[in-house]
C-alpha positions as CSV (number, residue, x, y, z in Angstrom):
1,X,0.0,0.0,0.0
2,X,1.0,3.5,-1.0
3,X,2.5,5.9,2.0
4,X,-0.3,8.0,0.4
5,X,-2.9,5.8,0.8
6,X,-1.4,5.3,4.3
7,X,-2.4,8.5,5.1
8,X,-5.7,8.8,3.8
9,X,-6.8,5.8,5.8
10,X,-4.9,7.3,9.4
11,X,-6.8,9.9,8.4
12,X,-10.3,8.7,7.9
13,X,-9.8,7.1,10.8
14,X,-10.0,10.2,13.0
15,X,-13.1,11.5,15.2
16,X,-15.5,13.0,12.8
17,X,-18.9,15.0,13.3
18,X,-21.4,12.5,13.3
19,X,-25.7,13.1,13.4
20,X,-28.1,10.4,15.2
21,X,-30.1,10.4,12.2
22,X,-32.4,7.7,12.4
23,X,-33.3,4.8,14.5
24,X,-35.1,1.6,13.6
25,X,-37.5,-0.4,15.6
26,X,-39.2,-4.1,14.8
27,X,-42.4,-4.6,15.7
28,X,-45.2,-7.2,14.9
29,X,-47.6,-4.6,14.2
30,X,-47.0,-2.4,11.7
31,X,-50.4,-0.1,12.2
32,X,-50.7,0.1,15.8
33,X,-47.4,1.2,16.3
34,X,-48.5,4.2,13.5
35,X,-51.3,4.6,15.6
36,X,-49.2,5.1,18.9
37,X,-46.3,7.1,17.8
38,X,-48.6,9.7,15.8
39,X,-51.0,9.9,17.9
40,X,-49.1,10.3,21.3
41,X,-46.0,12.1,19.9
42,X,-48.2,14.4,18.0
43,X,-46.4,13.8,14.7
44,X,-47.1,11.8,11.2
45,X,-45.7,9.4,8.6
46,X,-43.8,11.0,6.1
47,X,-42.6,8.2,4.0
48,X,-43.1,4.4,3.5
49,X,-40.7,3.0,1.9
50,X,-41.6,-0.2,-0.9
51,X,-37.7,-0.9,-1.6
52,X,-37.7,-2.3,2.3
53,X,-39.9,-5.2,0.8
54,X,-36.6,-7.1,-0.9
55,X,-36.5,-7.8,2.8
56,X,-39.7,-9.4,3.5
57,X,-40.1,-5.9,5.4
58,X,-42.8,-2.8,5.7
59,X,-42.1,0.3,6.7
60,X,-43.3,4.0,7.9
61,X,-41.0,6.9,9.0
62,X,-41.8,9.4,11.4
63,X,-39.9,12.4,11.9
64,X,-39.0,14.1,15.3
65,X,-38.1,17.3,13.5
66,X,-35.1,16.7,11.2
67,X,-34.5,13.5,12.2
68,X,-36.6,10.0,12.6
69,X,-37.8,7.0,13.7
70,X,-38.1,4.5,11.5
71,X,-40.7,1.1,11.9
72,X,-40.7,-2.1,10.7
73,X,-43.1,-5.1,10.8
74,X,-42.1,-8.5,8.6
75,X,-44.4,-9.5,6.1
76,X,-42.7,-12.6,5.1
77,X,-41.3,-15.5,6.6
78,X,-37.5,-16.4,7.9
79,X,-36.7,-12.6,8.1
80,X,-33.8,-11.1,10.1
81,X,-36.1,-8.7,11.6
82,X,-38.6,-11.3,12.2
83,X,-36.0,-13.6,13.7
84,X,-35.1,-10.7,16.2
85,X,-38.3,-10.3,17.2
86,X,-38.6,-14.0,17.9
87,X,-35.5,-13.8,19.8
88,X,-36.3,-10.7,21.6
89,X,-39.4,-9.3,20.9
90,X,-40.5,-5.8,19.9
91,X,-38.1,-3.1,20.3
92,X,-34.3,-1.8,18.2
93,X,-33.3,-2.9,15.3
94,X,-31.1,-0.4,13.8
95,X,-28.9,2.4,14.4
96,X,-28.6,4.9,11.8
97,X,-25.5,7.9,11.4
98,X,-24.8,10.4,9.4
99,X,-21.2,11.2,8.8
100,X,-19.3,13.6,6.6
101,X,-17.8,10.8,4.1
102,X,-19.3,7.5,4.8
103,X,-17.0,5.6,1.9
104,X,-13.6,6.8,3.2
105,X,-14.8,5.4,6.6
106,X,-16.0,2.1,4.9
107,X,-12.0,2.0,3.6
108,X,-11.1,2.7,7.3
109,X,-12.7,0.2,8.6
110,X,-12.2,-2.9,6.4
111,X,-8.6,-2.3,6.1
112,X,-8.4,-2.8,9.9
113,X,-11.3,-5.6,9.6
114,X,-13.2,-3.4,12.2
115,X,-16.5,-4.6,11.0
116,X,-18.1,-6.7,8.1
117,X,-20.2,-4.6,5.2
118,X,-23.5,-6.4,5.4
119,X,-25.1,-4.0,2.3
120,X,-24.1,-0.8,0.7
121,X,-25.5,1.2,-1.7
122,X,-23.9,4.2,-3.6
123,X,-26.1,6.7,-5.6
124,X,-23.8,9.9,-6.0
125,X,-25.0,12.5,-3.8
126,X,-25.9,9.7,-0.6
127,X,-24.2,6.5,0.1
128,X,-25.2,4.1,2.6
129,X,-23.2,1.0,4.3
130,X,-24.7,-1.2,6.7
131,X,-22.6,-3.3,9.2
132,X,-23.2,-6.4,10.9
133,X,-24.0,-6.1,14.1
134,X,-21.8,-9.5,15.6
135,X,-18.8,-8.1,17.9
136,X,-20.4,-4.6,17.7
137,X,-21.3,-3.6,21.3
138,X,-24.8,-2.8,22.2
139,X,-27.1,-5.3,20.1
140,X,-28.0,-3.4,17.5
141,X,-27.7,-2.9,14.0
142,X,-25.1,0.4,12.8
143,X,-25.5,1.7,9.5
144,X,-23.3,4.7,8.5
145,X,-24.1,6.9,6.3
146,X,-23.6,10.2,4.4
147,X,-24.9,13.1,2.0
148,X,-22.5,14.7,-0.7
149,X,-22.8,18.8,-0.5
150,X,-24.4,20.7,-2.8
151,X,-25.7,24.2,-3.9
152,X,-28.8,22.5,-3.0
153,X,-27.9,20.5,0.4
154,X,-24.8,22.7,1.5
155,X,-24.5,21.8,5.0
156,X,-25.9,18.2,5.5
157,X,-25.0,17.6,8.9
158,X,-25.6,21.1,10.3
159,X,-29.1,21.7,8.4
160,X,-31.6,20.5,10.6
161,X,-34.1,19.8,7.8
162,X,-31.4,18.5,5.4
163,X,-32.5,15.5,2.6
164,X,-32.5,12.4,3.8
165,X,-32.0,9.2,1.5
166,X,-34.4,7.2,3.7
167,X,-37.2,9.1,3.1
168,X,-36.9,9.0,-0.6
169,X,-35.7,10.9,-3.7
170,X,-38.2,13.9,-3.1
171,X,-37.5,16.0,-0.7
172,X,-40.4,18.5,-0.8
173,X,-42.8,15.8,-0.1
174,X,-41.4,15.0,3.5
175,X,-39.8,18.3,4.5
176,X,-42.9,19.9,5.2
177,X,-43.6,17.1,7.5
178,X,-40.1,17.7,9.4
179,X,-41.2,21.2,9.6
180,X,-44.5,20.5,11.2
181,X,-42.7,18.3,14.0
182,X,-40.2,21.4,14.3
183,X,-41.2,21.2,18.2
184,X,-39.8,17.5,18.3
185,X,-36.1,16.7,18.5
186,X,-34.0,13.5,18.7
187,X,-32.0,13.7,21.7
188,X,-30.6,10.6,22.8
189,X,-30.7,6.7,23.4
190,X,-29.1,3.6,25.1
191,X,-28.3,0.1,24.2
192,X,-27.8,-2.6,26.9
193,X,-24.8,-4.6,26.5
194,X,-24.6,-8.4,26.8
195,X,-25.7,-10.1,30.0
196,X,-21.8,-9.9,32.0
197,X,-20.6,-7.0,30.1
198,X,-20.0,-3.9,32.1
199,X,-18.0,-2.2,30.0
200,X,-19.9,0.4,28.8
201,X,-16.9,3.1,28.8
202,X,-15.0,0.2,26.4
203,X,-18.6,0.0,24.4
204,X,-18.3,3.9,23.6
205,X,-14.6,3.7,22.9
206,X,-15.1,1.0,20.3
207,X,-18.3,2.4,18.5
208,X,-15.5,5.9,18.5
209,X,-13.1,3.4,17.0
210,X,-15.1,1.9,14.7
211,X,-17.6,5.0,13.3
212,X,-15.6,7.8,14.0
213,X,-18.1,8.8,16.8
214,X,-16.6,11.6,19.3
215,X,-17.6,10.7,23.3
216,X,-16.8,11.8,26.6
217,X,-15.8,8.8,29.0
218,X,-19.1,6.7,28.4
219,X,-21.3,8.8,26.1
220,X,-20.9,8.9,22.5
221,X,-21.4,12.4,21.4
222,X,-23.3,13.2,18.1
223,X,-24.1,16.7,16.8
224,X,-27.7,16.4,17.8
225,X,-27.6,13.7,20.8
226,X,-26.3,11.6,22.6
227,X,-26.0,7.4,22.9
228,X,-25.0,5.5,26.1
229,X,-24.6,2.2,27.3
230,X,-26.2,0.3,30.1
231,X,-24.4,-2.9,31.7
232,X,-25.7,-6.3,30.8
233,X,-27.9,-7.8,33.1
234,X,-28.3,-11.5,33.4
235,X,-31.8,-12.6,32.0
236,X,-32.2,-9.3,29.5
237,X,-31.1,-9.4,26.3
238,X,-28.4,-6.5,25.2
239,X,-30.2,-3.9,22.5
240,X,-32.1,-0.9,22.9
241,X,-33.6,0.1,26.0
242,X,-34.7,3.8,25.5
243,X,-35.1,6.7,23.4
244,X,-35.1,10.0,24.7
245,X,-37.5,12.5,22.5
246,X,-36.7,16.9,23.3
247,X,-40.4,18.4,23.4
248,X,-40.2,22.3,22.7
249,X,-42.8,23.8,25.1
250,X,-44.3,23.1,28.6
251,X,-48.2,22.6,26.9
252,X,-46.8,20.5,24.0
253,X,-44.7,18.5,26.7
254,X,-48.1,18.2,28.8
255,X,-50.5,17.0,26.0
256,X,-48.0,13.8,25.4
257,X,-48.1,12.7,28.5
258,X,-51.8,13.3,28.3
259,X,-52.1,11.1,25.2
260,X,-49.8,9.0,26.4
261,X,-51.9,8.2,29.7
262,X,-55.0,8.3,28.1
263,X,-53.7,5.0,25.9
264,X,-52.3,3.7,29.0
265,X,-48.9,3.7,28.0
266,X,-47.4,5.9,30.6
267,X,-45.3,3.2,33.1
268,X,-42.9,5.1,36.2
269,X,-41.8,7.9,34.5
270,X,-41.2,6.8,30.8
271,X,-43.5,6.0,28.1
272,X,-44.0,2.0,26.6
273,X,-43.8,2.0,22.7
274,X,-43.0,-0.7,20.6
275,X,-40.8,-2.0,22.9
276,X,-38.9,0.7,24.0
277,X,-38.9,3.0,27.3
278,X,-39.6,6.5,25.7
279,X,-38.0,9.4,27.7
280,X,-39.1,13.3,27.4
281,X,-37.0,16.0,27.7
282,X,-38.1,19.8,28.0
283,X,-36.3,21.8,25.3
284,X,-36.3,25.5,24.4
285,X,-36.0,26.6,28.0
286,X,-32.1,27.5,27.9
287,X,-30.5,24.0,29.1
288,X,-32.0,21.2,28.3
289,X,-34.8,19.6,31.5
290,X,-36.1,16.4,32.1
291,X,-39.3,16.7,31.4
292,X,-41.1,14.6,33.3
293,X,-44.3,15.8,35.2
């Protein structure tokens, strides 16, 4: 190998700015979990995606401002996602970055066999790799991805309403709806590790290794959020355990938990949804507060 091609790989495989852009869930259900997340999060479905039937898969995305949650329910038998709900039930399936240049990464990380490519896709202005999740900790799917600039879509990372691939070539037709849940934000999550792992400072440092993800000690720290790491417990399997949503506004804060109760969804202090403990956070009122009433 070149000394310049050395160089280029040291060098892609430095700390980079990185966006929580999307994370997946599997569920059974495709339609009441629609129902739930609209309805109680007081956004909508933006885009539903038929090239996630190659899969055996349906989808919907849902956007908490710029960024999103995605859903999926197996149509089909023998499906990975419906294999991981067998094995664990309803709850995270994927966890999806944005990053400045997701194919230089790619190089980084195969030429130091970090991770195996599991599918990749390249259209010019977005490229999108998906890694397997086996020695990855945190029991969840990564994907990495990436947007190239342009006089349309100068800042991807920084523009909160930027295009994203996921939600199709057309970017008028969704952005309206990112605009409309302007009051949502994406702030945070955390993925259990394996039952006996209690590493979850060694869990951040190898997701900064591997994605180019800066943290501090135990936290990985994205642009827009931030992801941690809960030991393993014996008897509970490793994989998402929460997702914490930043409401803009004491009454908008106040009418999800409303919703939320009135479904019967509200548990302790958190919110049950498709597996996953939903966490509020009161935003727009200088530093970020827990917003639980």
């Amino acid at each position: 190998m070149s000394g310049a091609k050395n160089v280029g790989l040291k060098a892609a495989g430095g700390i980079a700015p990185t966006r929580l852009r999307q994370i997946a869930l599997v569920v059974k259900d495709l339609e009441k979990a629609r129902q739930q997340l609209t309805y109680v999060l007081g956004t909508e479905v933006v885009f539903e995606d038929p090239a996630v039937g190659q899969w055996g898969l349906r989808n919907i995305l849902v956007p908490l401002g710029g960024d999103f949650i995605e859903v999926v329910a197996p149509i089909q038998e023998n499906t990975t996602a419906g294999r991981l709900l067998d094995k664990r039930g309803e709850g995270g399936y994927m966890i999806i970055m944005q990053t400045e240049d997701a194919r230089k990464r790619r190089e980084y990380i195969e030429s130091k066999n970090l991770a195996k490519v599991i599918w990749s896709y390249d259209h010019g202005d977005s490229v999108c790799v998906q890694y397997h999740p086996k020695g990855i900790k945190g029991g969840i799917m990564p994907e990495l991805d990436s947007h190239t600039p342009s006089p349309e879509n100068p800042t991807p990372l920084k523009s909160r309403f930027s295009p994203w691939h996921a939600c199709g070539s057309d970017h008028n037709a969704y952005y309206s709806g990112m605009k409309r849940s302007s009051h949502l934000s994406l702030e945070g999550c955390v993925l259990r590790l394996a039952p006996g792992d209690l590493g979850h400072e060694a869990a951040a440092r190898q997701w900064e290794e591997i994605f180019g993800v800066g943290r501090s000690r135990d936290l990985l720290a994205f642009t827009n959020a931030r992801l941690g790491f809960a030991r393993g417990q014996e008897g509970m399997s490793e994989g998402l355990v929460s997702i914490t949503v930043g409401v803009n506004g004491r009454d908008k804060l106040a009418q999800i938990w409303e919703r939320a109760t009135n479904l019967g969804l509200v548990e302790d202090k958190w919110i049950n949804m498709c597996g996953v403990r939903w966490y509020l956070a009161l935003t727009g009122q200088g530093e970020t507060q827990k917003g639980r009433l």
